[in-house]
N, CA, C and O atoms as CSV, one atom per row, in Angstrom:
chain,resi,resn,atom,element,x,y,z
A,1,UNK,N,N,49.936,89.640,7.723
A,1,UNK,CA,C,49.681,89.802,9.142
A,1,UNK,C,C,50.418,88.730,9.941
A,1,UNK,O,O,51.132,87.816,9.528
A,2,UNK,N,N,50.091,89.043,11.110
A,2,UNK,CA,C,50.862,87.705,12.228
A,2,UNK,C,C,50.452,86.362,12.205
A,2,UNK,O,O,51.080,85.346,12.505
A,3,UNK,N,N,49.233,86.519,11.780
A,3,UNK,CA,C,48.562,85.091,11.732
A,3,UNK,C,C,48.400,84.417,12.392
A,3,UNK,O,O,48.284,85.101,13.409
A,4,UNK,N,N,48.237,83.112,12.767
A,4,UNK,CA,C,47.689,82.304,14.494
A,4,UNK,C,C,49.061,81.905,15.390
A,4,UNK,O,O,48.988,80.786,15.898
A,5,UNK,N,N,50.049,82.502,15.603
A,5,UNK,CA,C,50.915,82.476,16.357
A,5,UNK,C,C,50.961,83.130,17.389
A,5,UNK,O,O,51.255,84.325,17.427
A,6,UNK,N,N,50.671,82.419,18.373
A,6,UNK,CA,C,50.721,82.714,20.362
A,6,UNK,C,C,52.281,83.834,20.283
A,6,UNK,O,O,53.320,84.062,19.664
A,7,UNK,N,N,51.226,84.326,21.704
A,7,UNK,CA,C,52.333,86.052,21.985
A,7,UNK,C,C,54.318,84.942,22.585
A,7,UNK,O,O,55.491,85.256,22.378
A,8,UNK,N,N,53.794,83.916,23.189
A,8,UNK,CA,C,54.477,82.824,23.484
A,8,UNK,C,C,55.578,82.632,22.563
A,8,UNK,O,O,56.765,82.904,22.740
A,9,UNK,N,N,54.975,82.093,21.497
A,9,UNK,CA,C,56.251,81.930,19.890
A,9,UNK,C,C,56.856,82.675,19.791
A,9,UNK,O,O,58.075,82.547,19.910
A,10,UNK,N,N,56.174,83.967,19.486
A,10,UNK,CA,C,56.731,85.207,19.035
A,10,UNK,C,C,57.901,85.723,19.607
A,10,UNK,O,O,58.829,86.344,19.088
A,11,UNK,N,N,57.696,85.344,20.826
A,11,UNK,CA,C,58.654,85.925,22.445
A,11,UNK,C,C,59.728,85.098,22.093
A,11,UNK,O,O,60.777,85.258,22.717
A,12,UNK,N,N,59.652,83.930,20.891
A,12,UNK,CA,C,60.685,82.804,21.408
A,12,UNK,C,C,61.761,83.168,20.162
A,12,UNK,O,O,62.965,82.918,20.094
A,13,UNK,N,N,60.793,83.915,19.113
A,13,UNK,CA,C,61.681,84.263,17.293
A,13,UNK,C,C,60.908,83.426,16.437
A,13,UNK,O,O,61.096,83.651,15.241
A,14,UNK,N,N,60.186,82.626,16.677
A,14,UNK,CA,C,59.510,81.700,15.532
A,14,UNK,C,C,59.518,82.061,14.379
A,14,UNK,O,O,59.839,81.228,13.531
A,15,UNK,N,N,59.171,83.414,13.970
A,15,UNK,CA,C,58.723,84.027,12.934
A,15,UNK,C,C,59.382,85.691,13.067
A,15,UNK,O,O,59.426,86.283,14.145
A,16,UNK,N,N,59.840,86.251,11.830
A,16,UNK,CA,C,60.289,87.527,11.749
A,16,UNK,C,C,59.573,88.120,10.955
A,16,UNK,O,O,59.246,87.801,9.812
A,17,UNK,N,N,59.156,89.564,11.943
A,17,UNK,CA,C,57.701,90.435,11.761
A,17,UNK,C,C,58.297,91.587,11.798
A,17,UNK,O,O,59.187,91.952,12.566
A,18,UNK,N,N,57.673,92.287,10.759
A,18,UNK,CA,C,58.393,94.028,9.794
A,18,UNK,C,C,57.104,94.525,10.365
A,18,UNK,O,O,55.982,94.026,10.278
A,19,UNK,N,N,57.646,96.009,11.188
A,19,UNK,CA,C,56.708,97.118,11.304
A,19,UNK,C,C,56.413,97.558,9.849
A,19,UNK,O,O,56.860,97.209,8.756
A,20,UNK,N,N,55.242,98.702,10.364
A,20,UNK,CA,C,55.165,99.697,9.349
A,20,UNK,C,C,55.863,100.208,8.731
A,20,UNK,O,O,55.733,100.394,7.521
A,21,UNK,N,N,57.232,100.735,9.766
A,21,UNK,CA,C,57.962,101.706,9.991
A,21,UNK,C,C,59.161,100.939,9.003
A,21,UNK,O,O,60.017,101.652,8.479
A,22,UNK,N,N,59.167,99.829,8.840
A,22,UNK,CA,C,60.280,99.177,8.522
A,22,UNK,C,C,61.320,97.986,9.448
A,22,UNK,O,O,61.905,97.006,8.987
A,23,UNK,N,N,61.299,98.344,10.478
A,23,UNK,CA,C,61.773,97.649,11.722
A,23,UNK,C,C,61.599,96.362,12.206
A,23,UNK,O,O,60.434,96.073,12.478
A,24,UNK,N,N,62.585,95.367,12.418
A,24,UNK,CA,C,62.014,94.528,12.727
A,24,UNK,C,C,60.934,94.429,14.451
A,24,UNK,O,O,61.145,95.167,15.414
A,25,UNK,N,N,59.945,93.436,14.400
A,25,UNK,CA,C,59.571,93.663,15.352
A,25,UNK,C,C,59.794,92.258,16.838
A,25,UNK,O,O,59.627,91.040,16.776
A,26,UNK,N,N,60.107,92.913,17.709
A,26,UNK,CA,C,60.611,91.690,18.634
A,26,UNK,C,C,59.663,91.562,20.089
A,26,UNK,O,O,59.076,92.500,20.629
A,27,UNK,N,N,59.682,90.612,20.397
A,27,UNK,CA,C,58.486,90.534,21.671
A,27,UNK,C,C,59.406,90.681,22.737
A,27,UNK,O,O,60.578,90.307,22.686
A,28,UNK,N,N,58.760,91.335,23.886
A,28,UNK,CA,C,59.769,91.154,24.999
A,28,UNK,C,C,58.787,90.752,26.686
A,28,UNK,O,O,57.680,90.263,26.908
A,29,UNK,N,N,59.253,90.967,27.052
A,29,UNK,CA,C,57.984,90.367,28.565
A,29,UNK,C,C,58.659,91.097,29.500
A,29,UNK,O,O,59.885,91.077,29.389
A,30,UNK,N,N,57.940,92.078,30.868
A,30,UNK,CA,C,58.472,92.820,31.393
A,30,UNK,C,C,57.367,92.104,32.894
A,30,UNK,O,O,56.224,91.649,32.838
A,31,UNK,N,N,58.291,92.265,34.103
A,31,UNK,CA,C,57.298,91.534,35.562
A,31,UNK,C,C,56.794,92.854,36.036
A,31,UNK,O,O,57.379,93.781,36.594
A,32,UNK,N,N,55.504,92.689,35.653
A,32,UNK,CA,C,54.541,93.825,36.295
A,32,UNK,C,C,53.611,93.868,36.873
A,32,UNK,O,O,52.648,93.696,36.125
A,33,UNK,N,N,53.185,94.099,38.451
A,33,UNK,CA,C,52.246,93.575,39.431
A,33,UNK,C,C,52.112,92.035,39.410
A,33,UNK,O,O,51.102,91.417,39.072
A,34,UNK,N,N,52.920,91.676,39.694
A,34,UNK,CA,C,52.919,90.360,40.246
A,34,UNK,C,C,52.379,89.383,39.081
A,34,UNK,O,O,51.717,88.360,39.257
A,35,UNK,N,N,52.945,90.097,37.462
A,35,UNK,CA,C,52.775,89.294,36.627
A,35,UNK,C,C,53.619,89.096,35.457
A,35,UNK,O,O,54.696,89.690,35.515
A,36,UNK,N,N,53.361,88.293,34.236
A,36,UNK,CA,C,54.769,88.556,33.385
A,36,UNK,C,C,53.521,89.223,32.258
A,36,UNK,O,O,52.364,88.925,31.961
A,37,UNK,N,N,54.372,90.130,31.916
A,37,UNK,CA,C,53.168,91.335,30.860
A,37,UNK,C,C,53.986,90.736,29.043
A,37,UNK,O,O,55.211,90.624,29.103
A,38,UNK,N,N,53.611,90.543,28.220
A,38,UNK,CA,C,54.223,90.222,26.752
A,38,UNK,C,C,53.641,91.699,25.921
A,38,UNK,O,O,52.536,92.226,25.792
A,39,UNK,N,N,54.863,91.976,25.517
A,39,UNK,CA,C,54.311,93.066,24.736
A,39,UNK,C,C,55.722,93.824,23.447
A,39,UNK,O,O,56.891,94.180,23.599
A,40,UNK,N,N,55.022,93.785,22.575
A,40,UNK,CA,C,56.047,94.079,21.602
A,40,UNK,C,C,56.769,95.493,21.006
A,40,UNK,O,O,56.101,96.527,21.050
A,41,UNK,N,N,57.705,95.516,20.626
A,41,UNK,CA,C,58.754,96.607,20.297
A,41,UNK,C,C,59.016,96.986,18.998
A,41,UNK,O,O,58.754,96.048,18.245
A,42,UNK,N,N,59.349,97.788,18.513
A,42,UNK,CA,C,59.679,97.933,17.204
A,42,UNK,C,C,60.917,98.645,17.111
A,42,UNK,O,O,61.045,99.866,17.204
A,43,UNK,N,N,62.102,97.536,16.863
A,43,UNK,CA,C,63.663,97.898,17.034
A,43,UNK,C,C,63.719,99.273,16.547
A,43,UNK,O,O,64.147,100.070,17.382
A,44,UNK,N,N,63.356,99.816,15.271
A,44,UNK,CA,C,63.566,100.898,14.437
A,44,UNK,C,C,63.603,102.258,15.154
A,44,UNK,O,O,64.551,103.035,15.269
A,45,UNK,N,N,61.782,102.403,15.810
A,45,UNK,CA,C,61.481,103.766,16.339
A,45,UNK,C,C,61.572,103.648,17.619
A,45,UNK,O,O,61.885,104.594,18.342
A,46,UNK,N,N,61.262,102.265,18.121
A,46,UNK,CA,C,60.999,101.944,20.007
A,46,UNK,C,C,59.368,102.156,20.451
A,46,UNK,O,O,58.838,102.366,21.542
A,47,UNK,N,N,58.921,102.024,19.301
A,47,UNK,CA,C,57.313,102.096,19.636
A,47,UNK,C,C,57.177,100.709,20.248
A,47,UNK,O,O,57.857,99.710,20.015
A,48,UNK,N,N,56.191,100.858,21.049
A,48,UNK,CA,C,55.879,99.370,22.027
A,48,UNK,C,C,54.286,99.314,22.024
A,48,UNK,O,O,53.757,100.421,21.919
A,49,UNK,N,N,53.446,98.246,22.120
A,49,UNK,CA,C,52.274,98.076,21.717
A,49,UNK,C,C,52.077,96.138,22.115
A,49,UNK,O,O,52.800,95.164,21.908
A,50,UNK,N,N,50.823,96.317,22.708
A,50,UNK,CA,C,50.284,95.284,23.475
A,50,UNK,C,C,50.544,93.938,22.594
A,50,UNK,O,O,51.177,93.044,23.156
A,51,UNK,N,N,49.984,93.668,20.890
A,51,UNK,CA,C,50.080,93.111,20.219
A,51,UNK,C,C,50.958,93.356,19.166
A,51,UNK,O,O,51.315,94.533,19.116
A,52,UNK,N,N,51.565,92.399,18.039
A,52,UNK,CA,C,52.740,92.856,17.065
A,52,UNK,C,C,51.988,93.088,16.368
A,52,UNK,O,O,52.654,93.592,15.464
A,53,UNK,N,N,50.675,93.115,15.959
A,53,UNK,CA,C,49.984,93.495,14.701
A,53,UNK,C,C,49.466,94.715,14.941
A,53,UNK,O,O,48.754,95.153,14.038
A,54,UNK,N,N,49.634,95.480,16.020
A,54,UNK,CA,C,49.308,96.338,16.365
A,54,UNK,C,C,50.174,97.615,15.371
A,54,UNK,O,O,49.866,98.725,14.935
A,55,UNK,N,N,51.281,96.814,15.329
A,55,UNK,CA,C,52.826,97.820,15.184
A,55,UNK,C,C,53.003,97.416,13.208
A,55,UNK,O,O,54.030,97.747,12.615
A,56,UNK,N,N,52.050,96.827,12.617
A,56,UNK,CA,C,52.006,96.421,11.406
A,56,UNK,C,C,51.043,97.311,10.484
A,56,UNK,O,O,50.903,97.037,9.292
């Protein structure tokens, strides 16, 4: 699993995280209502999901 690493790290590469699917998975941050939203991708299929363990 992801283990105790902030959505923060993740966003930065700290650590390289394999979907289900096979894919690596990469954090990205998008400005939405007047905020910065973190939420992760999965290069392979393009599935996107709030948390990376979500996509594991």
């Amino acid at each position: 699993m992801a283990g105790q690493i902030s959505k923060n790290a993740r966003r930065e590469g700290a650590k390289e995280l394999m979907s289900r699917w096979g894919g690596k998975i990469v954090m990205k941050t998008r400005f939405q209502n007047g905020r910065l939203k973190h939420y992760a991708v999965c290069e392979k299929t393009g599935k996107e999901a709030r948390r990376p363990k979500d996509l594991m």
